[in-house]
Each structure stands twice: as C-alpha cells, then as structure tokens.
N, C-alpha and C positions, 0 to 999 in steps of 0.2 A: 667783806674785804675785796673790793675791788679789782687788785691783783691777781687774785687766785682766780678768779672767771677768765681773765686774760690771759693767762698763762698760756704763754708757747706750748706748741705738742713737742720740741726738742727738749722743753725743760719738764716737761711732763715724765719722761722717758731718765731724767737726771738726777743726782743725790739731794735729799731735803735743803742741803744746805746752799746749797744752788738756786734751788727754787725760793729759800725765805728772801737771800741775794734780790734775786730780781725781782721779788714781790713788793719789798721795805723799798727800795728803790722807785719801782713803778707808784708806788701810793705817794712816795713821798713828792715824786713830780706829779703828780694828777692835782695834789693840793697846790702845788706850786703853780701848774703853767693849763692844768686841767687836761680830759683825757683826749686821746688821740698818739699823734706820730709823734709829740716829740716826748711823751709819757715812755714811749717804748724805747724811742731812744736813748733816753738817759738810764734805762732799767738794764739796757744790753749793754750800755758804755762801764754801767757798776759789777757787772757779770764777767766784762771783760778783764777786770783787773786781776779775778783771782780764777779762772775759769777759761777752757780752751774747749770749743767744739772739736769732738771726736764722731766720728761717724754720725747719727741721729741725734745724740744727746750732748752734754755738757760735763766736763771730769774738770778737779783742780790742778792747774799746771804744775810743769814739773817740780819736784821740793818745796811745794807751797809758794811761789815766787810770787809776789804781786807787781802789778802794774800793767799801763794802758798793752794791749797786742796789739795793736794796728794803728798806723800814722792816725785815719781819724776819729781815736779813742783819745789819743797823745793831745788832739789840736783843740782849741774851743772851737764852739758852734760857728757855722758857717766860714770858715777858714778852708773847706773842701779836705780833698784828700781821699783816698778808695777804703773801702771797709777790707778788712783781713777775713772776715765772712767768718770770722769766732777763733780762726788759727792763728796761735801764736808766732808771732813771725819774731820775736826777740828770743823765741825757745834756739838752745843750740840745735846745729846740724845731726848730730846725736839723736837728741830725744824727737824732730821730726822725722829720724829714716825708724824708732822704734814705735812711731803713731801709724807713719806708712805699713812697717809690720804687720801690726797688729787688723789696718781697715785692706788685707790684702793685695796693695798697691802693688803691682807688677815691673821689673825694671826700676826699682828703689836704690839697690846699691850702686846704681850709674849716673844717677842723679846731683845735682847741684844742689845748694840749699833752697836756691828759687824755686827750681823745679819741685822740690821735695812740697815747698808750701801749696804750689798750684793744684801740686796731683790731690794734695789730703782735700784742699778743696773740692776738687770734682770729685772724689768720693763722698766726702760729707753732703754736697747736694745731693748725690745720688740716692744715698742709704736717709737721707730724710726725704725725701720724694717717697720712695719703697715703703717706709713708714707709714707715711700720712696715705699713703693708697691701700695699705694692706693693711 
C-alpha cells in the first residue's frame, strides 16, 4: 500500500483512523493523478475535514464537526489561498484558547481568535520539528 510508506511522521504519531483517512485518500489520488505533491495534497485536504493538527500529531475536531479548516482546503485547486497549516480556524474561540491550553501556549487568555490560531501554529511547528529531531 503505497500510502503507509508515505505516511507523515505527524500522522505516525495520530489515531488509526486518521491515518486510514489519509492513506485511502493518498492511494486513491496516486491512481488518479499518480504519485508526488499533489498525491499528498489531496490526502491532507481529506484529513483536513475531519482532523485538526494538535502539537505533532493529528486529533478529530471538536464534537466530530466536519469540513474544509483552512480557506485553501474550502477552494479548488489552483484558486490560491494560505494553508491553516492543519488548525482549524472555523473551530470557536473556545475550543482554540483549550488547544492553546493544552500545547502550553503562554498569554492565551489575552488573545484574539487570530492570535489564538497563529500561536497554535508556532507551537505545532515547534513540537513537530522537536519530534522529527528527537
């Protein structure tokens, strides 16, 4: 299976069902458009609907919600738009200050909801950098 050799080390690190997620996904476009970037893109775009990057890994968002996290998850191909880098940015203000909690984001409760999405980002690069090094 094609997929599972491919597999991210963030979904390495995530629940099976994440991982089948982006496996069935990833095969199903390698038959489609063959392997490479846009195999992974569309493997992360189907991850993204039910799945929000938390620190290193992948968890299902809040109450099971699905759909796209990031404008370009929302847009078709080549319509541009910045990736949400796995954060839900349609999650409430709520459930991002208890993500920030949790990846001990500093200065949380003074936060905006933008800010809230920016900081979870720099720690999720962080703690997956930390990962893949150690």
């Amino acid at each position: 299976m094609p997929g599972r050799q491919e597999l991210p080390s963030t979904l390495e690190r995530s629940p099976e069902d994440a991982q089948h997620t982006w496996i069935k996904a990833h095969d199903s476009a390698v038959e489609e458009y063959g392997e490479g970037e846009r195999a992974h893109r569309v493997a992360y775009g189907a991850l993204k609907h039910k799945y929000e990057k938390v620190g290193d890994h992948w968890e299902r968002k809040e109450g099971g919600r699905k759909g796209p996290s990031d404008p370009r998850s929302a847009r078709p191909r080549g319509q541009g738009g910045r990736s949400g880098e796995g954060v839900d940015e349609n999650a409430s203000k709520e459930h991002l200050y208890e993500v920030a909690r949790r990846l001990g984001v500093e200065g949380r409760s003074r936060m905006s909801k933008g800010e809230l999405l920016d900081a979870i980002r720099k720690e999720n690069r962080s703690r997956t950098r930390q990962a893949r090094s150690g």
